[in-house]
N, CA and C atoms as an extended XYZ file, in Angstrom:
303
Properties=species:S:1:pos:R:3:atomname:S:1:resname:S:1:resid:I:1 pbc="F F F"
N       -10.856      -19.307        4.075 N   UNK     1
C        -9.828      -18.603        4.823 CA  UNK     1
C        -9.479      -19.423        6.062 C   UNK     1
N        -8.101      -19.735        6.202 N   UNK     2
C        -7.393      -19.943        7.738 CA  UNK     2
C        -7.486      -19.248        8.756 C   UNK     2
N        -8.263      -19.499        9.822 N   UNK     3
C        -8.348      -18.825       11.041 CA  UNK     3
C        -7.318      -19.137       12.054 C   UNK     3
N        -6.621      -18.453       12.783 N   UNK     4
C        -5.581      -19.031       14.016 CA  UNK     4
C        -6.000      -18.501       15.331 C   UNK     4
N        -6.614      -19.463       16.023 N   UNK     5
C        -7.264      -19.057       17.230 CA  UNK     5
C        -6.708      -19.679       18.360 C   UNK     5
N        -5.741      -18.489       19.572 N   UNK     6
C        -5.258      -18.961       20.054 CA  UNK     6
C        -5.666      -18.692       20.945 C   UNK     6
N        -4.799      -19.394       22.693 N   UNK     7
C        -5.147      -18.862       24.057 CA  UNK     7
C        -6.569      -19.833       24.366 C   UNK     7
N        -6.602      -20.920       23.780 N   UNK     8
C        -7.886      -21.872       23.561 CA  UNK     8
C        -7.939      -22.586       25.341 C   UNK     8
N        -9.094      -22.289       25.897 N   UNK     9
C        -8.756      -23.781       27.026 CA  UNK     9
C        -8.176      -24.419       26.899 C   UNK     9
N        -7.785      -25.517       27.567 N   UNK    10
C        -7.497      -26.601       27.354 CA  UNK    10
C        -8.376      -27.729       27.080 C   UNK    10
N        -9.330      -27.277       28.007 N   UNK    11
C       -10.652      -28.539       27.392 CA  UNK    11
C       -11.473      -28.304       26.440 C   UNK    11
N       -11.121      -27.055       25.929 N   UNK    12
C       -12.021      -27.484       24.395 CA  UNK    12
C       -11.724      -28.146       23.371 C   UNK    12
N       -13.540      -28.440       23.208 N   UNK    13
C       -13.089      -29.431       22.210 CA  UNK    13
C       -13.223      -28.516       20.493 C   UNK    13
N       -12.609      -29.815       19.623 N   UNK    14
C       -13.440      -29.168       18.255 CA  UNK    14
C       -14.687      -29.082       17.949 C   UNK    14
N       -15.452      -29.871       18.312 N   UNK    15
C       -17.043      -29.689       18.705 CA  UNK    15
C       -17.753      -28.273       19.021 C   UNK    15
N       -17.103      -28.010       20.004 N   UNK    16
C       -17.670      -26.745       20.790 CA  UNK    16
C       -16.211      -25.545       19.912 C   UNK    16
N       -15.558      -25.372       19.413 N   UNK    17
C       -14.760      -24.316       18.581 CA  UNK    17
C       -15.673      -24.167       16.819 C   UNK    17
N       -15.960      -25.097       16.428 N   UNK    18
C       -17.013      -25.614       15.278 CA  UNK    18
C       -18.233      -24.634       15.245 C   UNK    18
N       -18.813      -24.892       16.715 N   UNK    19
C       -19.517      -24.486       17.138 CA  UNK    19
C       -19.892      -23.190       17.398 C   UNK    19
N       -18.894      -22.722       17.880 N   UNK    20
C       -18.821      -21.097       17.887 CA  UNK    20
C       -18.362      -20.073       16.354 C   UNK    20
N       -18.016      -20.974       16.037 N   UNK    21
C       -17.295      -20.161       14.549 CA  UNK    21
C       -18.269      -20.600       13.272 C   UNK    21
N       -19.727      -21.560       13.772 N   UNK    22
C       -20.795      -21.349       12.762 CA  UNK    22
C       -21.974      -20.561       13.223 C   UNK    22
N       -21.622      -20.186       13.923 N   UNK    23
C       -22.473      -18.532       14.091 CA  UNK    23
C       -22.214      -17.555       12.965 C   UNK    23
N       -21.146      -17.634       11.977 N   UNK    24
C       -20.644      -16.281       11.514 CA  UNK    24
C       -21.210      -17.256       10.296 C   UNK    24
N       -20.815      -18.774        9.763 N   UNK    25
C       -20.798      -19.089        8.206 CA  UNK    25
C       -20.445      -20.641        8.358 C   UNK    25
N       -20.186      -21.283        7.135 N   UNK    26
C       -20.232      -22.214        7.101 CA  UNK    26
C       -18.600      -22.404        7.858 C   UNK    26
N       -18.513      -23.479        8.431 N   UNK    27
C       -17.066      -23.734        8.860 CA  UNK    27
C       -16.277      -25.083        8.193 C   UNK    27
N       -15.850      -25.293        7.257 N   UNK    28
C       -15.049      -26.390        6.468 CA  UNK    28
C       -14.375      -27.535        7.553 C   UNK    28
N       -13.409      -26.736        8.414 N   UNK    29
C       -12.403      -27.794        8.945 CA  UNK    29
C       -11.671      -26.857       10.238 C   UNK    29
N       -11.614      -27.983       11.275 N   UNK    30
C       -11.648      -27.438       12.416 CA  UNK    30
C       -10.620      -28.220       12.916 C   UNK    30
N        -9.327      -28.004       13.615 N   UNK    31
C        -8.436      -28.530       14.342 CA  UNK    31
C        -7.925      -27.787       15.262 C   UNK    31
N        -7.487      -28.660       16.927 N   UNK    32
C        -6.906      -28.084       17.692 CA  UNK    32
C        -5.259      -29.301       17.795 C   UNK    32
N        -4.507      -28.039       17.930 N   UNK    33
C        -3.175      -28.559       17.657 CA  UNK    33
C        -3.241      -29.561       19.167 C   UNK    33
N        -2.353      -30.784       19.441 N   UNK    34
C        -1.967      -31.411       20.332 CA  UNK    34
C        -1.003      -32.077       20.475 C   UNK    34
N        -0.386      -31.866       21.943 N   UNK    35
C         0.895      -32.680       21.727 CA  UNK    35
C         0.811      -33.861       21.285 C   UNK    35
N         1.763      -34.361       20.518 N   UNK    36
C         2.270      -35.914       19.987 CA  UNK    36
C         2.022      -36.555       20.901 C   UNK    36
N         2.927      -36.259       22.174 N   UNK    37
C         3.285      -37.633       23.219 CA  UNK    37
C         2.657      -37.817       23.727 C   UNK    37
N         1.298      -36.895       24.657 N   UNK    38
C         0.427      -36.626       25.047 CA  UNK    38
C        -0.934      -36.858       24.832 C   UNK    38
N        -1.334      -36.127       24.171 N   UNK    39
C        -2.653      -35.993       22.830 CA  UNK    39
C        -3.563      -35.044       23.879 C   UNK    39
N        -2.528      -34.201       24.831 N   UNK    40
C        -2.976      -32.604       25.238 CA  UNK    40
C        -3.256      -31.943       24.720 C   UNK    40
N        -4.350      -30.692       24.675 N   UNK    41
C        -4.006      -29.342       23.751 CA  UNK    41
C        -2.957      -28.928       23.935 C   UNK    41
N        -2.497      -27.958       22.991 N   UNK    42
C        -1.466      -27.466       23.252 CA  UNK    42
C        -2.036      -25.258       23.253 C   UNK    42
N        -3.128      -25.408       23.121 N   UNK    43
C        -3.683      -24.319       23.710 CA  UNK    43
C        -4.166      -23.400       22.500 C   UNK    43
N        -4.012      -24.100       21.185 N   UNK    44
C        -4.392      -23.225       19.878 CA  UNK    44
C        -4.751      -24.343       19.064 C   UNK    44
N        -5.438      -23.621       17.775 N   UNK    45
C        -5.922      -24.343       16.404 CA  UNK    45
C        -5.987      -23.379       14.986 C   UNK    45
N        -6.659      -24.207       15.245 N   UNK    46
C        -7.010      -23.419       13.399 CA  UNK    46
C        -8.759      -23.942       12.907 C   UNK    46
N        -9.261      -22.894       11.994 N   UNK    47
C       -10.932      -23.067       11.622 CA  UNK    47
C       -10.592      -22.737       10.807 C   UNK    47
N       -11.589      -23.125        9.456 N   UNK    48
C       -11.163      -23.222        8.165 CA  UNK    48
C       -12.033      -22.775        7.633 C   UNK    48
N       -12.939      -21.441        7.156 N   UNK    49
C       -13.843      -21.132        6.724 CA  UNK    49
C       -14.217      -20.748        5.416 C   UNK    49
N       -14.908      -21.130        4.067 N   UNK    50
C       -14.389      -21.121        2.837 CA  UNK    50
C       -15.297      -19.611        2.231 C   UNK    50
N       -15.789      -19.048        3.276 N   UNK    51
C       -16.355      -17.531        2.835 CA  UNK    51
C       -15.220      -16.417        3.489 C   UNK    51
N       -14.738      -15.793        3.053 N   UNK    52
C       -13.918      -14.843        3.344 CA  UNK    52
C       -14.584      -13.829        4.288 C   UNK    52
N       -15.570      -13.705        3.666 N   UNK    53
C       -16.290      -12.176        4.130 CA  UNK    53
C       -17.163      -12.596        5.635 C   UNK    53
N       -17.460      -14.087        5.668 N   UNK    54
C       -17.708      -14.744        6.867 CA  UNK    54
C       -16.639      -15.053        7.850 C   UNK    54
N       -15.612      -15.224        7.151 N   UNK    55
C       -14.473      -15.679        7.996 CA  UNK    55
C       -14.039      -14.069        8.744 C   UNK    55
N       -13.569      -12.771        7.763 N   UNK    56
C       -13.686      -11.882        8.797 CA  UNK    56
C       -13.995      -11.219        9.829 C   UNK    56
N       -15.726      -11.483        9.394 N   UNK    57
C       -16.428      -10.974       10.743 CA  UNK    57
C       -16.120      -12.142       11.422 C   UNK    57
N       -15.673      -13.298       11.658 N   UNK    58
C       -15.836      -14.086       12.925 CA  UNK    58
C       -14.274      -14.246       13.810 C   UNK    58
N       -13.587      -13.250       12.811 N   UNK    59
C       -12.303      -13.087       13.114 CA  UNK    59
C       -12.640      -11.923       14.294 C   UNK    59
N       -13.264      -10.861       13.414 N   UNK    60
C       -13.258       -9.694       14.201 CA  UNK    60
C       -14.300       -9.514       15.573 C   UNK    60
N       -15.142      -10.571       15.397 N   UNK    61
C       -16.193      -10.988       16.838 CA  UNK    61
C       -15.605      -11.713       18.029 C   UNK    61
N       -14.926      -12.872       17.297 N   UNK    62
C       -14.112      -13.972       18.160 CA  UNK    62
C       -12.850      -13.228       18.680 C   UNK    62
N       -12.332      -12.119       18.788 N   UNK    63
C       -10.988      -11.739       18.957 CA  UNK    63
C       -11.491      -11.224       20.459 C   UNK    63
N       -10.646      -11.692       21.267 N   UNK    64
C       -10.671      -11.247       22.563 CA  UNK    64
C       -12.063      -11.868       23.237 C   UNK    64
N       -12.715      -12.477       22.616 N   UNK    65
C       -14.133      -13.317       23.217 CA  UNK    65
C       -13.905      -14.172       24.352 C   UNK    65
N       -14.731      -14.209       25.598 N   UNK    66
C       -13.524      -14.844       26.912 CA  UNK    66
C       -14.686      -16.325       26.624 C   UNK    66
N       -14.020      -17.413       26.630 N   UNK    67
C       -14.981      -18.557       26.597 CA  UNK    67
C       -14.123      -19.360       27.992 C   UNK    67
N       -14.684      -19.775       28.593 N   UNK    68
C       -14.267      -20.647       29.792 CA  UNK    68
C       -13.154      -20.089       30.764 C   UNK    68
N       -13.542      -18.758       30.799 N   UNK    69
C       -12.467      -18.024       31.689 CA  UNK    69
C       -11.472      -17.127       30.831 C   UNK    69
N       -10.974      -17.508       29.356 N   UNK    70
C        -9.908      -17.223       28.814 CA  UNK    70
C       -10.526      -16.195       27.586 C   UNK    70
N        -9.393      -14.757       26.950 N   UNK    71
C        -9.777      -14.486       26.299 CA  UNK    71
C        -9.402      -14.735       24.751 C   UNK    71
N        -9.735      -14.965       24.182 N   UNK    72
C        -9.046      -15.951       22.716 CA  UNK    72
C        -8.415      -15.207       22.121 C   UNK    72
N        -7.595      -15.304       21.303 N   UNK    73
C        -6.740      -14.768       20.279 CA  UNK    73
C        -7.062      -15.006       19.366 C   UNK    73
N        -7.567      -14.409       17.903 N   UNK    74
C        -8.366      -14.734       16.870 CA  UNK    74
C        -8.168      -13.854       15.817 C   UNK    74
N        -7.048      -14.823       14.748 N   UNK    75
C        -6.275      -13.959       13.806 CA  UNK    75
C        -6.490      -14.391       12.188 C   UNK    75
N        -5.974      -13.598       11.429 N   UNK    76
C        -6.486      -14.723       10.054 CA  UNK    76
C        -4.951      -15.253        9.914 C   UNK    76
N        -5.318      -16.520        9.474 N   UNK    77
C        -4.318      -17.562        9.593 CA  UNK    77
C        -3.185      -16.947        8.897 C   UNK    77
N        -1.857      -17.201        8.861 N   UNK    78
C        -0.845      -17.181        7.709 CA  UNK    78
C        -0.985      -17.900        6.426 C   UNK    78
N        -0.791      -17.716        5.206 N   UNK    79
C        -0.409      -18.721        4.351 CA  UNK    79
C         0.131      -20.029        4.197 C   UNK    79
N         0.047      -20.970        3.608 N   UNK    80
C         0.716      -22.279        3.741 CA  UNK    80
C         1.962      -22.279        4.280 C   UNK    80
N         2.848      -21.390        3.997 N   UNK    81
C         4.049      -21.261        3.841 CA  UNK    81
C         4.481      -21.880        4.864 C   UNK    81
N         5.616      -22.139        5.201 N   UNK    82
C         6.819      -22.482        6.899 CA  UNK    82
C         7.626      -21.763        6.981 C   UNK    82
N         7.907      -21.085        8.531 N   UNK    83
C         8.736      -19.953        8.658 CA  UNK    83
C         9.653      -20.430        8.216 C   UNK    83
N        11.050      -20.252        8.036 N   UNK    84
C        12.599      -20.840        7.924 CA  UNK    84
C        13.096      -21.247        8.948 C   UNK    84
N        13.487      -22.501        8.974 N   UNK    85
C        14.028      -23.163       10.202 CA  UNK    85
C        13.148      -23.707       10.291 C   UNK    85
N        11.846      -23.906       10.237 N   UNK    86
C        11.037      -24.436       10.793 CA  UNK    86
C        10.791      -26.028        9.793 C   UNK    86
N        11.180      -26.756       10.610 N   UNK    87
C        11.628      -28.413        9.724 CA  UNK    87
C        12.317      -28.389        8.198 C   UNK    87
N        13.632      -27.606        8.740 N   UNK    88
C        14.435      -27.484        7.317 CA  UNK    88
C        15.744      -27.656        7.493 C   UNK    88
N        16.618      -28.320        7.120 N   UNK    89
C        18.006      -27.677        7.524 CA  UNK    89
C        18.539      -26.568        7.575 C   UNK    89
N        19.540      -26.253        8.593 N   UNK    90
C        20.138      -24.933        8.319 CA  UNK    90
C        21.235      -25.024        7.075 C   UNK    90
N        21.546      -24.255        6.354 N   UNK    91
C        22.125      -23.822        5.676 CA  UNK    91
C        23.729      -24.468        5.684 C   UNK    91
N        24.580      -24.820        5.014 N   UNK    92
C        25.704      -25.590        5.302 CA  UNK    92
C        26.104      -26.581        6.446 C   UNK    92
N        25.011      -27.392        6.395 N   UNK    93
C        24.703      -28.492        7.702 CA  UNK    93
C        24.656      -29.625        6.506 C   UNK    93
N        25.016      -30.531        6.696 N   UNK    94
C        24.807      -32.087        6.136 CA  UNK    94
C        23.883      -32.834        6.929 C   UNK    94
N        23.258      -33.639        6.461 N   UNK    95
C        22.269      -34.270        7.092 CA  UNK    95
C        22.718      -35.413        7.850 C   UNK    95
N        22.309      -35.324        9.283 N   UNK    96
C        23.028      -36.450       10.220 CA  UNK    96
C        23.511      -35.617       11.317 C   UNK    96
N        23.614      -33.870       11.195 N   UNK    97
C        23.799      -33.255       12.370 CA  UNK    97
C        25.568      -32.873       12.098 C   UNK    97
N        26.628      -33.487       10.897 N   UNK    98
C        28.450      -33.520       11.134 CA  UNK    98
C        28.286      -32.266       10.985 C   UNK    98
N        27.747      -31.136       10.675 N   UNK    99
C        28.323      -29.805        9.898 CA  UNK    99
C        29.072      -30.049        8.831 C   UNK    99
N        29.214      -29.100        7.876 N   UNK   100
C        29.383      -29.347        6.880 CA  UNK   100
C        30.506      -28.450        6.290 C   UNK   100
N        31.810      -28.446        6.816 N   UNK   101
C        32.619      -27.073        6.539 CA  UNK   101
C        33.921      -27.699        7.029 C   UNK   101
């Protein structure tokens, strides 16, 4: 299961997020999103836990858990999917930005 854990410090690392989310089970794969230009957090991630029934309870422990001042946000991930719009064209647009009409 995809975990989405947000409201993260900024200085945490994946080390120490790993860390907290193998208290509940095994943890697969651990990323905190960061800017490109930067290589800042950008204040969220994702934990990747391949027991479901582990991944819930650490959903439902970790939610609102204050680690370094902050209280986390700790959701089960969305599906693969991409919202719409989200790195797609819009709809009667040609590629290159002319519009298409």
């Amino acid at each position: 299961m995809n975990i989405y854990v947000g409201n993260l410090p900024l200085e945490t690392t994946e080390d120490e997020l790993r860390e907290a989310f193998a208290a509940f089970g095994d943890v697969a794969t651990v990323k905190i999103v960061r800017d490109g230009s930067t290589g800042e957090s950008r204040g969220f991630g994702f934990v990747g836990m391949p027991s479901e029934s582990a991944a819930r309870t650490a959903v439902k422990e970790m939610n609102g858990r204050e680690v370094k001042g902050q209280a986390l946000k700790v959701e089960p991930g969305r599906s693969g999917t991409v919202s719409p719009g989200f790195g797609s064209r819009r709809p009667g647009r040609r590629p290159g930005g002319r519009g298409g009409r």
